[in-house]
C-alpha positions as CSV (number, residue, x, y, z in Angstrom):
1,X,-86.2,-54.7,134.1
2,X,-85.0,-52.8,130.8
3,X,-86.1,-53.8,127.8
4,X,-88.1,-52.3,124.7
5,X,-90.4,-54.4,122.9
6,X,-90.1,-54.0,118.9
7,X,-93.4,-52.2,117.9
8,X,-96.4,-53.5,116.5
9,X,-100.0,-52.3,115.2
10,X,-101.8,-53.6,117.8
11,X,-105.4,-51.7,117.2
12,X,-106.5,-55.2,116.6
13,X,-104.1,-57.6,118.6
14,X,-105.1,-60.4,117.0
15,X,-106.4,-60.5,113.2
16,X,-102.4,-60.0,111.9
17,X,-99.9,-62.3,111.3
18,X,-96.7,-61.0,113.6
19,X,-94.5,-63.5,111.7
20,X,-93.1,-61.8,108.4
21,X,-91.3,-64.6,106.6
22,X,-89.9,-62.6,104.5
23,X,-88.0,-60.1,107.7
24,X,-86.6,-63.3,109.2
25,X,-85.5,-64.9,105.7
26,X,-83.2,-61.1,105.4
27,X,-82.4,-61.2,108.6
28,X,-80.8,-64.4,108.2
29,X,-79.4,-64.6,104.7
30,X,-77.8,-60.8,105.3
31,X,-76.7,-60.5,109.6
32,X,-73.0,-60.8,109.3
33,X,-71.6,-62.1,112.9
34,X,-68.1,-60.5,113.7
35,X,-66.5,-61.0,117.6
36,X,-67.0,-57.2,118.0
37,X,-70.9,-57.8,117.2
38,X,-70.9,-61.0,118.9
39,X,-69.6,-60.3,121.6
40,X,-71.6,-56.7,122.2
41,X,-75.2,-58.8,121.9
42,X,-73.9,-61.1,124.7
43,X,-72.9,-58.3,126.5
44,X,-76.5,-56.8,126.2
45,X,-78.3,-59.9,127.3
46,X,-76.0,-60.1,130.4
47,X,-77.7,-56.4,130.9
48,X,-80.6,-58.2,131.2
49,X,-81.9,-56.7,128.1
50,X,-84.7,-58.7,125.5
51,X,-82.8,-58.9,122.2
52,X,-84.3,-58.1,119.2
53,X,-84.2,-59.8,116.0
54,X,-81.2,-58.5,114.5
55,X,-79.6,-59.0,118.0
56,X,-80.7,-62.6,117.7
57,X,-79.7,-63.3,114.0
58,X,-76.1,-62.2,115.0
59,X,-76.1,-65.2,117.4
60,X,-77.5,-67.9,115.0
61,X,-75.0,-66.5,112.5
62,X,-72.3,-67.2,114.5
63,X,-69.9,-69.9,112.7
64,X,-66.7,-69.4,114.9
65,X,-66.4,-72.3,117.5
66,X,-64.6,-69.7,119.7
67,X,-67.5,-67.1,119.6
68,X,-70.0,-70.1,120.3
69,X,-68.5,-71.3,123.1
70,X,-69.2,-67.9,124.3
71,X,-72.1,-67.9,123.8
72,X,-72.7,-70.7,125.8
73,X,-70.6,-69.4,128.5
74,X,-72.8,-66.3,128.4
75,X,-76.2,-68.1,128.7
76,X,-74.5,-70.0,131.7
77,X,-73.7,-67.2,133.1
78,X,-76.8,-65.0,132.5
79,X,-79.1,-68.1,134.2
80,X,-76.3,-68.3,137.0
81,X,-77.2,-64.1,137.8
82,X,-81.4,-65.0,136.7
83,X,-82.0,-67.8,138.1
84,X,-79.5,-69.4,140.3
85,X,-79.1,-73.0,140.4
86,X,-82.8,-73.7,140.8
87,X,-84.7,-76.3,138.5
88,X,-88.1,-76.9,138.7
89,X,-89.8,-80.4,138.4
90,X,-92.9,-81.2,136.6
91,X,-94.9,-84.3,135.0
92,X,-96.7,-84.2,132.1
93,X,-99.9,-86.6,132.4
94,X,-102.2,-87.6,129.2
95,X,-105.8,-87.9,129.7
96,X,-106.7,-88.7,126.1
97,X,-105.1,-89.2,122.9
98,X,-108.3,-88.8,120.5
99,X,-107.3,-86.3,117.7
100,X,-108.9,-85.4,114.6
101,X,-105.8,-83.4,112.9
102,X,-103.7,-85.3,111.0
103,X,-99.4,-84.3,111.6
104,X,-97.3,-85.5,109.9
105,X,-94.9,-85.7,112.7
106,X,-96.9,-87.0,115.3
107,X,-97.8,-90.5,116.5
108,X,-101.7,-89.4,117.4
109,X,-102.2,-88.7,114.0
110,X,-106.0,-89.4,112.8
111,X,-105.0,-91.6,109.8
112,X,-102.6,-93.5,112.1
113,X,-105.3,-96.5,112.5
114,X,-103.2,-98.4,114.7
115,X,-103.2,-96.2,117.5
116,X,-105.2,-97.4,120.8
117,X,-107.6,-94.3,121.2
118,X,-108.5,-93.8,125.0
119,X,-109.7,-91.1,126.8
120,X,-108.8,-91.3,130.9
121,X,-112.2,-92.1,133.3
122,X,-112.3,-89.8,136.2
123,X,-111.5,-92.6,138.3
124,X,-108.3,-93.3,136.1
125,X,-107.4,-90.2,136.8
126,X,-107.5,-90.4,140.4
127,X,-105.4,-93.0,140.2
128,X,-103.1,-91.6,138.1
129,X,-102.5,-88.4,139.9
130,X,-102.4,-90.2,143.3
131,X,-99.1,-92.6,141.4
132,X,-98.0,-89.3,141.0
133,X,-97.9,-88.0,144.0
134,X,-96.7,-91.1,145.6
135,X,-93.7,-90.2,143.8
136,X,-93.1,-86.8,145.0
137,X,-94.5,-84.8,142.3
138,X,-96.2,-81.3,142.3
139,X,-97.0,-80.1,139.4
140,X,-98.3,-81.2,136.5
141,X,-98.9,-80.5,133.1
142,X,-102.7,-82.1,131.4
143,X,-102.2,-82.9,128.0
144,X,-105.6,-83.3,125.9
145,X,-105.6,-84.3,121.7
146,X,-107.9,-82.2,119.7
147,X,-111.2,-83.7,119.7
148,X,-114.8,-82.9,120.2
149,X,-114.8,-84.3,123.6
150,X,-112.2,-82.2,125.0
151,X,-114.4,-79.5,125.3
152,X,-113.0,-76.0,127.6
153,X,-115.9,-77.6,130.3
154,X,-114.4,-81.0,130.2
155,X,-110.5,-79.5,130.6
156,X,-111.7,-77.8,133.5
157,X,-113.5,-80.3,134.8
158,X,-110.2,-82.7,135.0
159,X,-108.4,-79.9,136.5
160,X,-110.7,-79.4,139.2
161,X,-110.0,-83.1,140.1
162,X,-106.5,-83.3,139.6
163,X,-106.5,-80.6,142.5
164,X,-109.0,-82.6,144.4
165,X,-106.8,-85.6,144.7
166,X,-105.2,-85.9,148.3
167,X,-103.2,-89.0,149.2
168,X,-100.5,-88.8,152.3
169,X,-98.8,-85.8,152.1
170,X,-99.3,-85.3,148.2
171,X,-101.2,-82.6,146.6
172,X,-101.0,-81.3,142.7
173,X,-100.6,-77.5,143.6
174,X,-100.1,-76.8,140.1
175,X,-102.4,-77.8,136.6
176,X,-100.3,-76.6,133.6
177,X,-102.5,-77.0,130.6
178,X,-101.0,-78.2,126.9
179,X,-104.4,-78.7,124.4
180,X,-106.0,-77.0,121.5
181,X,-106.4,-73.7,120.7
182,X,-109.6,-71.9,121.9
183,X,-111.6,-68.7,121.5
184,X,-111.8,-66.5,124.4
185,X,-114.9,-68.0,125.9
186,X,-113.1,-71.2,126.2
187,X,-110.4,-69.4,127.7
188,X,-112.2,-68.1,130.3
189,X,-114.2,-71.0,131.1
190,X,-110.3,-72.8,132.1
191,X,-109.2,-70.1,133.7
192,X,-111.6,-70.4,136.0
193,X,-111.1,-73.5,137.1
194,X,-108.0,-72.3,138.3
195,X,-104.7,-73.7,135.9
196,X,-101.5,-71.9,136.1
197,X,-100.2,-72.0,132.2
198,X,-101.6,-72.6,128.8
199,X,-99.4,-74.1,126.2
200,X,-99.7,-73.5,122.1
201,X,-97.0,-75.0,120.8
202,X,-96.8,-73.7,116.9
203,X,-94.8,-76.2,115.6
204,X,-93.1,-74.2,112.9
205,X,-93.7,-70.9,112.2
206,X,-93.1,-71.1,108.4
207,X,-96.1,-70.6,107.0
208,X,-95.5,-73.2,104.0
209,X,-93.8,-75.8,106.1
210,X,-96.8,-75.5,108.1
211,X,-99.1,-76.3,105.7
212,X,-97.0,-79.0,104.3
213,X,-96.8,-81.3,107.8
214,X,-100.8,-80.1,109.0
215,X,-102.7,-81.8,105.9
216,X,-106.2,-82.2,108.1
217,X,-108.4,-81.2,111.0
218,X,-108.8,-78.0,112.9
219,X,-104.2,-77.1,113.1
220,X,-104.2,-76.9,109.6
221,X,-105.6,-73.2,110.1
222,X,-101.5,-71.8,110.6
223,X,-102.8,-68.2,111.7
224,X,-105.8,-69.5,114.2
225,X,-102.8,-71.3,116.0
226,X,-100.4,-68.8,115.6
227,X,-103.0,-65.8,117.4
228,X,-104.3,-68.7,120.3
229,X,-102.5,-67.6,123.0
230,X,-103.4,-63.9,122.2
231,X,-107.2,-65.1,122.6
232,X,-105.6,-66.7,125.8
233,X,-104.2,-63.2,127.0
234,X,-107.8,-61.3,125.9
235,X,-109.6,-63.7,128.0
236,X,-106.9,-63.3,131.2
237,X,-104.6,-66.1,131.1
238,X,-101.5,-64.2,131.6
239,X,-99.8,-67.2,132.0
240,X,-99.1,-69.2,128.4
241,X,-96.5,-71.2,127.1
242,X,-95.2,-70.8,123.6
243,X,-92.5,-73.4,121.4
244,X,-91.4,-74.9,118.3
245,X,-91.2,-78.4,117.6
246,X,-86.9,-78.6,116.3
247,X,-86.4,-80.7,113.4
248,X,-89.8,-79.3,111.2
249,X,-87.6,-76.6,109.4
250,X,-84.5,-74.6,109.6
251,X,-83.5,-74.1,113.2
252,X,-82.3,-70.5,112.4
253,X,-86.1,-69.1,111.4
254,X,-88.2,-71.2,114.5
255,X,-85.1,-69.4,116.9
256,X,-85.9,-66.1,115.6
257,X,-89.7,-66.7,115.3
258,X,-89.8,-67.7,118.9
259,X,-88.7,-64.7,119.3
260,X,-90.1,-62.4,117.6
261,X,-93.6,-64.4,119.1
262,X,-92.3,-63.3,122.6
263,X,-91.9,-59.4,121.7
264,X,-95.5,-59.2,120.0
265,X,-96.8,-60.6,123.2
266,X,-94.5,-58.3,125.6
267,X,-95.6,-55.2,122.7
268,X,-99.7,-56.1,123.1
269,X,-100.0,-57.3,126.4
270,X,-97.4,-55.7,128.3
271,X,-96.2,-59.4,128.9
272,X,-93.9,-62.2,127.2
273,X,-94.7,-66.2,127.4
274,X,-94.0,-67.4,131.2
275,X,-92.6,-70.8,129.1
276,X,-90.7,-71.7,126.0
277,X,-90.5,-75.4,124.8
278,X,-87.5,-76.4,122.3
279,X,-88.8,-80.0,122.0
280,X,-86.6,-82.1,119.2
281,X,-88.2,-84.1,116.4
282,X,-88.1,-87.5,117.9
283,X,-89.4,-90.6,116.1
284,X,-93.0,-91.7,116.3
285,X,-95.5,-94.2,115.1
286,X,-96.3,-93.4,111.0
287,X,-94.0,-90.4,111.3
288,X,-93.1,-88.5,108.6
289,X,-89.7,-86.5,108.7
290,X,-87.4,-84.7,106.3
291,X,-83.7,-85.5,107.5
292,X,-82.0,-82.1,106.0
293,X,-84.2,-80.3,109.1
294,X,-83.1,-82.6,111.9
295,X,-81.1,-80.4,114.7
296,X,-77.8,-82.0,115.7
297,X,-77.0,-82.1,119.5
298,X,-74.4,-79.2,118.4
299,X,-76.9,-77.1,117.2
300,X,-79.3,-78.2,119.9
301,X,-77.1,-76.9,122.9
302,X,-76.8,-73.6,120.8
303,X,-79.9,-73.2,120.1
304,X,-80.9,-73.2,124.0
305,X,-78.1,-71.1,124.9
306,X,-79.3,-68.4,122.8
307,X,-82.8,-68.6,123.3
308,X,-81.7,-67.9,126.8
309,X,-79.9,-64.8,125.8
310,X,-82.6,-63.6,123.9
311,X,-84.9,-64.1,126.3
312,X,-83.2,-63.5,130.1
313,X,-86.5,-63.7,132.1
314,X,-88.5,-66.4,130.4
315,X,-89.1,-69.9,131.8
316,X,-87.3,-72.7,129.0
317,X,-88.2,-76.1,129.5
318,X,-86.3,-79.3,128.8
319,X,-88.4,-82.4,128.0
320,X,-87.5,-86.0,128.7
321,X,-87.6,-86.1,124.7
322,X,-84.0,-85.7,125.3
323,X,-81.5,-88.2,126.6
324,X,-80.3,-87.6,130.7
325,X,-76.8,-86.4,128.9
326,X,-78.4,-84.3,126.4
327,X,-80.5,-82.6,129.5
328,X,-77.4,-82.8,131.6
329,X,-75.3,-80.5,129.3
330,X,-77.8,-78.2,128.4
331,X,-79.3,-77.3,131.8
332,X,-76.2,-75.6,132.4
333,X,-77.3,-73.2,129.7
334,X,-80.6,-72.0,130.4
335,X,-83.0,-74.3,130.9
336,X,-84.8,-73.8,134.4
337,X,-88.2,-76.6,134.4
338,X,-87.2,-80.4,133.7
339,X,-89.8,-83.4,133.7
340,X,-89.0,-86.0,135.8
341,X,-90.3,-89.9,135.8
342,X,-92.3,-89.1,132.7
343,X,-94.5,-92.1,131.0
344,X,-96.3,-90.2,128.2
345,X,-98.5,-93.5,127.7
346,X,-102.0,-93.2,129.3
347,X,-102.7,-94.5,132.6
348,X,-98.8,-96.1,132.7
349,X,-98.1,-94.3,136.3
350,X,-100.3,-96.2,137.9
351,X,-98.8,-99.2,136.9
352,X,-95.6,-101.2,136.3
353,X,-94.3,-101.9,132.9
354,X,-95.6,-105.5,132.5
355,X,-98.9,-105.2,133.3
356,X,-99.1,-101.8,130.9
357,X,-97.7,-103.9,128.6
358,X,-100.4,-106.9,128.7
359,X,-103.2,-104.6,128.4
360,X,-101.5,-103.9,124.7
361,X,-102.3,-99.8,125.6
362,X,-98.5,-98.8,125.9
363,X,-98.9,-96.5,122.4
364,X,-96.6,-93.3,122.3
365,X,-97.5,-90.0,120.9
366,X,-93.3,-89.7,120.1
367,X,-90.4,-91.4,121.8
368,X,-89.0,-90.5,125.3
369,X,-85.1,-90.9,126.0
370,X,-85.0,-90.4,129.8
371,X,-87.3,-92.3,131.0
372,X,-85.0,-92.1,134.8
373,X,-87.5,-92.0,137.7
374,X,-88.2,-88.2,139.3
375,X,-85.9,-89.9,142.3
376,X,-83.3,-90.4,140.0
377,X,-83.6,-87.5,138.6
378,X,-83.4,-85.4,141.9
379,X,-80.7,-87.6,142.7
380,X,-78.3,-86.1,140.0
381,X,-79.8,-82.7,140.3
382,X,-78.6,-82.4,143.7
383,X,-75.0,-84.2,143.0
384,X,-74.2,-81.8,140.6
385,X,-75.2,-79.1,143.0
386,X,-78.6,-77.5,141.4
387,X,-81.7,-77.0,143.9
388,X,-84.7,-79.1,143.0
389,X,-87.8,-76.7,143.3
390,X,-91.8,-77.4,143.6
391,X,-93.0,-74.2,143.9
392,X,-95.9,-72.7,143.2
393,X,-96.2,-70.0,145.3
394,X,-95.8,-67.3,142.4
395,X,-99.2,-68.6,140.6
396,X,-101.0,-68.9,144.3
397,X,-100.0,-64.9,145.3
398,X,-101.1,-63.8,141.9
399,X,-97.5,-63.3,141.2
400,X,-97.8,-64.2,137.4
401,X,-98.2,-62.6,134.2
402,X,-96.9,-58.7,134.0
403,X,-96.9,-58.9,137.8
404,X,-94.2,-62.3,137.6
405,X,-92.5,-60.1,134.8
406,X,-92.0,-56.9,137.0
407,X,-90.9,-59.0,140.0
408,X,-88.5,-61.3,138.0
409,X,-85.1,-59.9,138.9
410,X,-82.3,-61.7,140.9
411,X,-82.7,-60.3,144.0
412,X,-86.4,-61.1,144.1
413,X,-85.7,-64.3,142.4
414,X,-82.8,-64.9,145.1
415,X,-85.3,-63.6,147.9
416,X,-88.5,-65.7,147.2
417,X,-88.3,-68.5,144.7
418,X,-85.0,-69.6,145.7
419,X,-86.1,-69.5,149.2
420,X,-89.4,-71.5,148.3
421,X,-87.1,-74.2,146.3
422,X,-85.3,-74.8,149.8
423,X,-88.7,-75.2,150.9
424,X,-89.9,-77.8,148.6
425,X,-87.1,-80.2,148.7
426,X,-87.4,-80.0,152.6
427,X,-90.8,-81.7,152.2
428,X,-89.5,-83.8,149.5
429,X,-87.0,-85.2,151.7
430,X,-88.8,-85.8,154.7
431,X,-91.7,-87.1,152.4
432,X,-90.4,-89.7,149.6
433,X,-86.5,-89.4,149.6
434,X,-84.3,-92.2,149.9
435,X,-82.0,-91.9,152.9
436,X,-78.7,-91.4,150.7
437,X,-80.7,-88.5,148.7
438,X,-82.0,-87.3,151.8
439,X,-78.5,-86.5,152.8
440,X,-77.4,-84.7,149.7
441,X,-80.4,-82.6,149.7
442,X,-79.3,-81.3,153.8
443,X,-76.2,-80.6,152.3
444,X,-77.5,-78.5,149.0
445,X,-80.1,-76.6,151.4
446,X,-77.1,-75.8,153.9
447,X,-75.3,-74.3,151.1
448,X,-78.0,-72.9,149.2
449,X,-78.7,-70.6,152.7
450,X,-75.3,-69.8,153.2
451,X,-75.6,-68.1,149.7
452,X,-79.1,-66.4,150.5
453,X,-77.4,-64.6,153.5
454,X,-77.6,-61.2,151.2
455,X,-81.2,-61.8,149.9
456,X,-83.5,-63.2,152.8
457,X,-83.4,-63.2,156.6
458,X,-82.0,-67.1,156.9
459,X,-83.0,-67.5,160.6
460,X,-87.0,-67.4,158.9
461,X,-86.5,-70.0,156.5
462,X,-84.7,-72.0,159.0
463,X,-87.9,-72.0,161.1
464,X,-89.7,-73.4,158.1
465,X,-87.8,-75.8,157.8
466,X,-87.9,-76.9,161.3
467,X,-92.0,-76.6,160.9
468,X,-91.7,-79.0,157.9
469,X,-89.8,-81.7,159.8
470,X,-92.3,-81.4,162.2
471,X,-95.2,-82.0,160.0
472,X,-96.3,-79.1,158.6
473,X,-96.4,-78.3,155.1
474,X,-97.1,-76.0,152.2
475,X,-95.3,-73.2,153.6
476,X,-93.7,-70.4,151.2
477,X,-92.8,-67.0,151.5
């Protein structure tokens, strides 16, 4: 992989701000987009090349409806030679809701009074994760408020049992982690309970918008958020998630602040995010919004298609924030994790929708608009040809952080994960799919090693396969 991160004083990683408001305000009011220049950053990221910021401001510029559809056609393209047609399935899960900021934009909100507080027992989440994996799922992602009690030892402590949950044939092989920013000793003490990555979402990284939508508890600090996840890397995580919640500013600056957060990691730590998250302003209990910031779904599918140029080897993942045709369109254009069957109220897996709603609990933290099953979900996935994937065998083999970064190229891709995605959705099927499924997902795994021919002996994952319908499981190259 080529690439050259922008430089940075790093003699003390994390004590300044990367984010120079002022660079990105230039950038944008002064980066003229022409087709030659357009057309020459596309060209770059198809190289498989990070872009830099002026590369990046080029694309945001862009007002010619012929040039953007280019762009989009380049994303597609680039993920097409990245990542194939593989999409990987998670589920976030909520253990508690407690918060003691106050956001603006957000349903858990302290001053929002009407909120059902609850924290998840340990036997709730049994229960939860076994619904779960009744369903098919994984991996998940924990999701925590900020709150006294969710301490680094109680985070790790809920990981620890998600993996202990066994039920049938399911098993959580993967704890993503999306909570509040730590210092390193908190860092280490979840690391060692084994997650794979740590989310920080900043929000927005304009420092004033910031300030205006965080009025109270521990997020209003802008720059202790803004440097977690370089705490995260001092402590060895290696694996972090960064985003931007869309609608909090101008889309132009978050674009080219997500970027610019991904080269100040690659420049320190000899490592970008494994993840970004793009999720969209959605409405919420007591929310508080300004309209002129709300992305359209034009801008929306833009945005993701040049984040993926910008950023050819990073993970972007699409929430069920977004409608299924929403999702639908922009998957072609980047996106390679998805959440399927998500209920973001706690302890809704484990039940149906009536008795949830009885026990007056069913508060959100924003609004979900797929709320399909992960069936249904898979079910589409495979009509329109992409390979569902479960695997986890990168985080298992140590294949993460700089190591995941040096590995990440599409023969390697092509060779393993690929091969590993086959893997998955052969359990899946024999597992929890519904005979009609069942069949399309034969057919996509019959094509999908037709196409590996060039990349990985087929005969050997052929053999897994036929271990798989005879019981085994958890097998991965």
């Amino acid at each position: 992989m080529q690439f050259t991160p922008e430089k940075y004083n790093i003699e003390d990683k994390s004590q300044h701000s990367f984010i120079d408001v002022k660079e990105i305000d230039q950038l944008l009011e002064n980066t003229h987009s022409t087709a030659e220049n357009v057309r020459a950053v596309i060209a770059k990221s198809l190289n498989k090349e990070r872009l830099n910021l002026q590369d990046t401001a080029i694309l945001v510029n862009t007002k010619d409806p012929v040039l953007i559809e280019e762009i989009k056609q380049g994303a597609r393209t680039l993920k097409e030679k990245v990542y194939g047609n593989r999409i990987v399935l998670f589920a976030p899960l909520y253990i508690g809701n407690k918060c003691v900021n106050n956001c603006e934009y957000c349903g858990f909100k302290a001053s929002n009074t009407e909120a059902i507080r609850k924290t998840l027992s340990d036997e709730e989440i049994v229960t939860e994760v076994e619904a779960l994996e009744d369903n098919g799922q994984k991996r998940l992602i924990l999701v925590y408020g900020e709150h006294p009690q969710y301490t680094p030892e109680y985070i790790a402590h809920t990981v620890n049992l998600v993996y202990s949950v066994k039920k049938g044939a399911g098993e959580i092989r993967r704890v993503n982690i999306n909570a509040a920013p730590l210092d390193i000793e908190g860092f280490k003490t979840i690391k060692d309970s084994g997650i794979g990555t740590y989310q920080v979402f900043q929000e927005t990284y304009h420092p004033e918008a910031y300030k205006k939508y965080h009025l109270g508890g521990h997020k209003k600090d802008y720059h202790k958020r803004l440097t977690a996840l370089d705490r995260a890397m001092e402590a060895g995580i290696d694996d972090v998630g960064i985003g931007a919640l869309f609608g909090l500013y101008d889309w132009r600056f978050e674009v080219l602040a997500l970027v610019r957060h991904t080269n100040h990691l690659e420049a320190c730590y000899n490592v970008g995010p494994h993840t970004i998250s793009f999720p969209r302003l959605q409405d919420a209990a007591m929310i508080n919004k300004e309209d002129k910031y709300i992305v359209s779904d034009e801008d929306f599918t833009r945005l993701v298609a040049i984040l993926r140029l910008a950023v050819p080897y990073t993970g972007m993942i699409l929430t069920a924030r977004e409608s299924k045709e929403i999702r639908k369109e922009v998957l072609r254009y980047g996106v390679s994790q998805i959440d399927g069957g998500t209920k973001i109220e706690l302890g809704n897996y484990s039940q149906d929708e009536s008795q949830f709603e009885a026990q007056n609990l069913n508060k959100e933290q924003f609004k979900i608009n797929d709320d399909r099953s992960l069936a249904d979900v898979i079910d589409e996935l495979l009509d329109d040809s992409y390979l569902p994937s479960f695997c986890t065998a990168c985080y298992r083999l140590g294949r993460t952080g700089e190591h995941f970064m040096e590995f990440s190229v599409p023969g390697f891709i092509k060779r393993y994960c690929s091969a590993n995605a086959i893997l998955t959705l052969a359990e899946y099927i024999m597992d929890y799919a519904e005979p009609s499924t069942a069949k399309k997902g034969w057919e996509v795994i019959a094509k999908q090693l037709n196409d590996l021919g060039d990349y990985q002996r087929v005969d050997e994952i052929e053999e897994r396969i036929e271990r798989i319908k005879n019981g085994e499981r958890d097998l991965y190259f």
